[in-house]
C-alpha positions as CSV (number, residue, x, y, z in Angstrom):
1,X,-8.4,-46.1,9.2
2,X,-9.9,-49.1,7.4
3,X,-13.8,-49.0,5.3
4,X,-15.5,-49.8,8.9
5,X,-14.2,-47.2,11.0
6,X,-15.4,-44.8,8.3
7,X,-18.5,-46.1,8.2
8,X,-19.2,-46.3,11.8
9,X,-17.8,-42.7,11.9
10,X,-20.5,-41.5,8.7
11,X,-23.3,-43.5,11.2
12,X,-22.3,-41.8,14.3
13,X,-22.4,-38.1,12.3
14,X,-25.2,-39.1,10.7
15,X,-27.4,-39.8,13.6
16,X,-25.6,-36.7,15.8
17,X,-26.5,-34.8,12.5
18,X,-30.3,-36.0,13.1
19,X,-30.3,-35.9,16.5
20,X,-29.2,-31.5,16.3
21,X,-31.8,-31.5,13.3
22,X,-34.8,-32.7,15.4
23,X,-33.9,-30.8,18.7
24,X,-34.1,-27.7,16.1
25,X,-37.3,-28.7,14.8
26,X,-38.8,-29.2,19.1
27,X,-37.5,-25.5,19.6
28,X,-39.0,-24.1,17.0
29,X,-42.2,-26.0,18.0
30,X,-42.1,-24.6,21.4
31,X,-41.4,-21.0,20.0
32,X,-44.4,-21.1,18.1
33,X,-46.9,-22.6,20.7
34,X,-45.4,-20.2,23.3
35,X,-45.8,-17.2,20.5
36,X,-49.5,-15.5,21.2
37,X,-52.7,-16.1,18.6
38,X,-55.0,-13.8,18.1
39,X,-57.6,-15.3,20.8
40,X,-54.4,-15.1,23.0
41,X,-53.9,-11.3,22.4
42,X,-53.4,-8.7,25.2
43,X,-56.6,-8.8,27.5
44,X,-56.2,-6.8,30.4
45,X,-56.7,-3.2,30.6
46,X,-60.4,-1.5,31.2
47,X,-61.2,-0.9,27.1
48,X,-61.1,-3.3,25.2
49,X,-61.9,-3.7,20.7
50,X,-62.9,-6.7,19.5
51,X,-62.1,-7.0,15.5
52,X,-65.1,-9.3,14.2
53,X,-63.5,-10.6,10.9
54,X,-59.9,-11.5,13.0
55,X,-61.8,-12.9,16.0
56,X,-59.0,-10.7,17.9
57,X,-59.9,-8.8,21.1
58,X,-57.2,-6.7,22.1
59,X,-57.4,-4.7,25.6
60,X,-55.8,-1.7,27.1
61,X,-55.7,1.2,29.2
62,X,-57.4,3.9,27.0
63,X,-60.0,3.1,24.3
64,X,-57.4,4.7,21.6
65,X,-54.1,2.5,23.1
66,X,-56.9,-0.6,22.8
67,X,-57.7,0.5,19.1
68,X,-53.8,1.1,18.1
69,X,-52.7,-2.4,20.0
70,X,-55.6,-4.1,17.7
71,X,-54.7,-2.5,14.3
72,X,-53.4,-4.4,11.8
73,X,-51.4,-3.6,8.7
74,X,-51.6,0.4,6.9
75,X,-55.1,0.2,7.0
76,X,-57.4,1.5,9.4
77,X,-60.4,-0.6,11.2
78,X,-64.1,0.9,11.0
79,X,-65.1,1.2,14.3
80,X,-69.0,0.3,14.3
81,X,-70.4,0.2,17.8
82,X,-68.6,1.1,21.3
83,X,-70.4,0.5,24.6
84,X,-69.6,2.5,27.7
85,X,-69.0,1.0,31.2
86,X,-70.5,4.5,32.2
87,X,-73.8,6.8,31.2
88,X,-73.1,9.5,28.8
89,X,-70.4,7.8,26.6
90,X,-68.3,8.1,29.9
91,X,-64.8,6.4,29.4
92,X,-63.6,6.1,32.7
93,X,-64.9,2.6,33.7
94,X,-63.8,1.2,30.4
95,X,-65.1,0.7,27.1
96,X,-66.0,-1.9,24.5
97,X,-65.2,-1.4,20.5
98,X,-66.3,-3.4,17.5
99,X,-64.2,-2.6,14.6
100,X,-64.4,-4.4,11.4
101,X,-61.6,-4.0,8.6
102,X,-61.7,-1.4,6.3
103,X,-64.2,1.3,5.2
104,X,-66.8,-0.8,6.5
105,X,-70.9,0.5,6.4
106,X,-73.9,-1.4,8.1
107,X,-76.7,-1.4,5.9
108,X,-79.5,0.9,6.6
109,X,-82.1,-1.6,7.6
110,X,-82.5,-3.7,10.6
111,X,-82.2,-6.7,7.7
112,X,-80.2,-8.5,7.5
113,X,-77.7,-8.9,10.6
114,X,-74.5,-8.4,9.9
115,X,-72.6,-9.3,12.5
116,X,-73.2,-11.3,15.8
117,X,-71.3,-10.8,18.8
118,X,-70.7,-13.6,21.3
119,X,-67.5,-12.5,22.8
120,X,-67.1,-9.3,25.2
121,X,-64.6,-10.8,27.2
122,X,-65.0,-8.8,30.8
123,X,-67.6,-6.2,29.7
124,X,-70.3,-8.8,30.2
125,X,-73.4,-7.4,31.6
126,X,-71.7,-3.4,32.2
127,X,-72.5,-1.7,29.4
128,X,-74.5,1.6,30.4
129,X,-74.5,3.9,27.0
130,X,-74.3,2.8,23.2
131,X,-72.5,4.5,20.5
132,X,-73.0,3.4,17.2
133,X,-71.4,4.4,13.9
134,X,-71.1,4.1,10.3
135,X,-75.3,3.3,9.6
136,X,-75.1,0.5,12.1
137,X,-77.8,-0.6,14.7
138,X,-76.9,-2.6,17.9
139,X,-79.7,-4.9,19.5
140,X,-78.4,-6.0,22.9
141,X,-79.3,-9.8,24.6
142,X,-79.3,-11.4,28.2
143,X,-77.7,-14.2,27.1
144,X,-74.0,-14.9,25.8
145,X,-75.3,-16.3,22.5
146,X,-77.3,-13.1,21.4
147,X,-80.7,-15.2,22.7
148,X,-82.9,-14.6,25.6
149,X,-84.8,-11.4,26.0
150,X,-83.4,-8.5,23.5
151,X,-83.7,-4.6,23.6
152,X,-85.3,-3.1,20.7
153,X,-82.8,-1.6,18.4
154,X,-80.3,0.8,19.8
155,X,-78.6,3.6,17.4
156,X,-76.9,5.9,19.8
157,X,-78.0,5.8,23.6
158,X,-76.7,7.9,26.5
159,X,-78.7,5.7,29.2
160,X,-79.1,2.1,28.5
161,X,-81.9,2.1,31.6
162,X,-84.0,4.5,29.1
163,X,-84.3,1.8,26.7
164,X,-87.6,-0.5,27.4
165,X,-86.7,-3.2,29.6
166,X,-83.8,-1.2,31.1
167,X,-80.5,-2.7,29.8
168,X,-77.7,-0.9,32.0
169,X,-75.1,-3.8,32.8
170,X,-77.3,-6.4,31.3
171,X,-75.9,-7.3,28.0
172,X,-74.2,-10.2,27.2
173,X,-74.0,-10.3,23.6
174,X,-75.6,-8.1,20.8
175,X,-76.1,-8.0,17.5
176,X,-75.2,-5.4,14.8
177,X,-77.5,-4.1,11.6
């Protein structure tokens, strides 16, 4: 085989080399936009958590399934205010948890807001009773960017209608002291 037929041989692996190389690189591209992001993360199911630091809201079948399927690492998620679907911190229409990493603590005044919340994927406007924990306050709003008319500060509240203004399946955002 003379110097040319190597060469052309050397060109041909060479660009069959590049060629496998680059098909390599598209797969793995694919794989990663088909793998799920956080805003892509499980949403079906009646109770869902949303995890304000990740931006993750995770959904399931029970609130605890919801809480598990939204936990990350060892460990474990502060869960600071859950709205019920239901009066009476009834579960069976579904819930909605914020959790925020860690041993996490509101502060004990209504000052300063710690945490806005503009995304309750289906449990717009059907909250019925607030649960709050850890020394936080909720404030529920009509509209989906915590403006509009608000509800004065809610700590724990078996009958959102009790609340002045009535706010049973009204709430489209809130905001968290």
């Amino acid at each position: 085989m003379g110097r040319s037929n190597w060469e052309h041989l050397r060109t041909v692996n060479r660009k069959r080399a590049m060629f496998a190389v680059a098909a390599s690189l598209a797969a793995a591209a694919g794989a990663l936009t088909l793998a799920p992001t956080a805003a892509q993360a499980e949403t079906t199911g009646d109770d869902c958590v949303y995890n304000i630091v990740s931006d993750e809201l995770t959904c399931a079948d029970s609130p605890e399934a919801a809480l598990a399927a939204n936990s990350v690492g060892i460990q474990a998620d502060s869960v600071l205010v859950r709205l019920y679907n239901d009066t009476n911190y009834g579960t069976a229409g579904g819930t909605f948890t914020l959790t925020a990493p860690g041993s996490y603590t509101c502060s004990a005044g209504y000052s300063p807001i710690e945490f806005t919340v503009t995304r309750m994927g289906s449990f717009v406007d059907t909250a019925s009773s607030a649960h709050t924990y850890r020394s936080c306050d909720v404030k529920l709003f009509d509209n989906a960017e915590a403006t509009g008319t608000s509800s004065t500060w809610i700590d724990n509240l078996a009958n959102l209608n009790t609340a002045a203004g009535g706010w049973a399946n009204r709430a489209s955002s809130f905001k968290v002291s």
